[in-house]
MDTraj code that builds the backbone (N, CA, C; nanometers):
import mdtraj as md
import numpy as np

residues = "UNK UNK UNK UNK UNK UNK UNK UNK UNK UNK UNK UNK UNK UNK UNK UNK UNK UNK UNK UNK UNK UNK UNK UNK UNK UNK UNK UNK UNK UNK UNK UNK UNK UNK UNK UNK UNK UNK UNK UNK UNK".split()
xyz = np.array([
    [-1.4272, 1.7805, -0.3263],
    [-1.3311, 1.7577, -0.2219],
    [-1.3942, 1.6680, -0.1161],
    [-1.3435, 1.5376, -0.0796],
    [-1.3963, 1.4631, 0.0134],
    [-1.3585, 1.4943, 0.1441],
    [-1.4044, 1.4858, 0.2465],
    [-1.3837, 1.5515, 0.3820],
    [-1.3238, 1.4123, 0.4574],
    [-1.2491, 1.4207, 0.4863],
    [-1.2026, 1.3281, 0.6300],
    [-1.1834, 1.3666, 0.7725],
    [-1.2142, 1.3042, 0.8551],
    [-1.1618, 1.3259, 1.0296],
    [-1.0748, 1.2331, 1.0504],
    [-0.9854, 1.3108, 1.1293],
    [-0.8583, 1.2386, 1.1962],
    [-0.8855, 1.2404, 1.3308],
    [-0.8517, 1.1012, 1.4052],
    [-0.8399, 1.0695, 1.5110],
    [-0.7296, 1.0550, 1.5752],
    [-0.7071, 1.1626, 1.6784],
    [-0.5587, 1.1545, 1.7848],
    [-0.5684, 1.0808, 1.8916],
    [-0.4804, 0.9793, 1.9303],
    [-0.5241, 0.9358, 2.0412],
    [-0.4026, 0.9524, 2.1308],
    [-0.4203, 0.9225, 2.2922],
    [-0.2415, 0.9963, 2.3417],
    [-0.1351, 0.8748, 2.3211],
    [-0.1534, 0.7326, 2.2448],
    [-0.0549, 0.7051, 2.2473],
    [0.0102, 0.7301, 2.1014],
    [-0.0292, 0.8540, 1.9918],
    [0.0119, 0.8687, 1.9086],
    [-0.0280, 0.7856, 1.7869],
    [-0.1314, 0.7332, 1.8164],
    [-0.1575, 0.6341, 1.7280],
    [-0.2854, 0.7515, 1.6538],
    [-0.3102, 0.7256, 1.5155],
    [-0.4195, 0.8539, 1.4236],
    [-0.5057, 0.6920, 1.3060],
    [-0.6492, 0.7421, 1.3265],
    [-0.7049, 0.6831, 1.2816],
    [-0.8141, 0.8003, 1.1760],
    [-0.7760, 0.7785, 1.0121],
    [-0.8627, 0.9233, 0.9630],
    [-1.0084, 0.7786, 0.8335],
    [-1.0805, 0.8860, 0.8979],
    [-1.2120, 0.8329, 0.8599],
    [-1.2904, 0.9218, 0.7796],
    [-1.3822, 0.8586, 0.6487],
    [-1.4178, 0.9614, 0.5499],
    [-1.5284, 1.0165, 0.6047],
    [-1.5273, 1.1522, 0.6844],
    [-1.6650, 1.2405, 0.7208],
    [-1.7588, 1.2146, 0.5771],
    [-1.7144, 1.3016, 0.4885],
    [-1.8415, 1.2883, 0.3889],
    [-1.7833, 1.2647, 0.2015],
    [-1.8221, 1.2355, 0.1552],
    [-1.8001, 1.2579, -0.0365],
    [-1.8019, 1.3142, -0.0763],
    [-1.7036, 1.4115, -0.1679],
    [-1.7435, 1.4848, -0.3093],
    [-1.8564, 1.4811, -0.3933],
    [-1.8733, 1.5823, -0.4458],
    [-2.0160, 1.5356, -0.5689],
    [-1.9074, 1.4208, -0.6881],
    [-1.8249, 1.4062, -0.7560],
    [-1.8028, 1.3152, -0.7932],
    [-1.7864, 1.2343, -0.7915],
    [-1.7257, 1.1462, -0.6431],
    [-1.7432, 1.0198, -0.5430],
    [-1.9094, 1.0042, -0.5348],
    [-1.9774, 1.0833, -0.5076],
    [-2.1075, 1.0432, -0.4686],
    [-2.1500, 0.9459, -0.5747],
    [-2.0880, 1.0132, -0.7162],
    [-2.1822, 0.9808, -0.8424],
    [-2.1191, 0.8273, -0.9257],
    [-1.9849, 0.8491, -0.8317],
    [-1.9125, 0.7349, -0.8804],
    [-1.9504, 0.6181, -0.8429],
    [-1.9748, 0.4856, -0.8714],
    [-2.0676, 0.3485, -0.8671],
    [-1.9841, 0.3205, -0.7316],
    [-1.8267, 0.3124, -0.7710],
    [-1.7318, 0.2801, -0.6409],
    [-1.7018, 0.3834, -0.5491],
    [-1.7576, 0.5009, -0.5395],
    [-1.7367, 0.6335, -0.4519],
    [-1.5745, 0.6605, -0.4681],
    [-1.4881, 0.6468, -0.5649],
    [-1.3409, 0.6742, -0.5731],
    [-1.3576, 0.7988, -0.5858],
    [-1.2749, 0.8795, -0.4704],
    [-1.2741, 1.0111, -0.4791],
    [-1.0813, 1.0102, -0.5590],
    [-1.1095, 1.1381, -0.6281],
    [-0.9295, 1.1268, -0.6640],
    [-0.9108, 1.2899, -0.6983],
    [-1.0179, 1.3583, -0.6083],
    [-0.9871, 1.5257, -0.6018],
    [-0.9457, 1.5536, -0.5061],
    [-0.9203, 1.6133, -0.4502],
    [-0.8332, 1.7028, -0.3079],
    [-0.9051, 1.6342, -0.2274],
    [-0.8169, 1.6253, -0.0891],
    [-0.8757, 1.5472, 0.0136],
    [-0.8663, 1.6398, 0.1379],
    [-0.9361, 1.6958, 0.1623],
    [-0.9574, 1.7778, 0.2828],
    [-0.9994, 1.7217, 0.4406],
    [-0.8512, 1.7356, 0.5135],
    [-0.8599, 1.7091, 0.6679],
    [-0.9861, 1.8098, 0.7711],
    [-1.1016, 1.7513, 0.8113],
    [-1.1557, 1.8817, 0.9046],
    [-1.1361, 1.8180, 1.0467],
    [-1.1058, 1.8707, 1.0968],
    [-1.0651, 1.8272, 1.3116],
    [-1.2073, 1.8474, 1.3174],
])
top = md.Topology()
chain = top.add_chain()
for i, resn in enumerate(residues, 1):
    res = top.add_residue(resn, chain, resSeq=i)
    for name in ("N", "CA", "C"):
        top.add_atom(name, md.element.get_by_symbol(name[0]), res)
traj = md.Trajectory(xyz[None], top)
């Protein structure tokens, strides 16, 4: 499961950025994650 953070900002605008990789993204040459994608605040 790859981890992402989402960014709120107050004019409603959200910017989500990959915190960290899966072990199968890690291992992948192109890091394509395509397992569950988990939001952490």
């Amino acid at each position: 499961m790859c981890e992402f953070e989402e960014f709120l900002f107050a004019c409603n605008h959200s910017v989500v950025k990959k915190k960290s990789y899966c072990h199968f993204a890690r291992n992948d040459p192109i890091h394509q994650c395509f397992g569950v994608k988990v939001l952490k605040r």
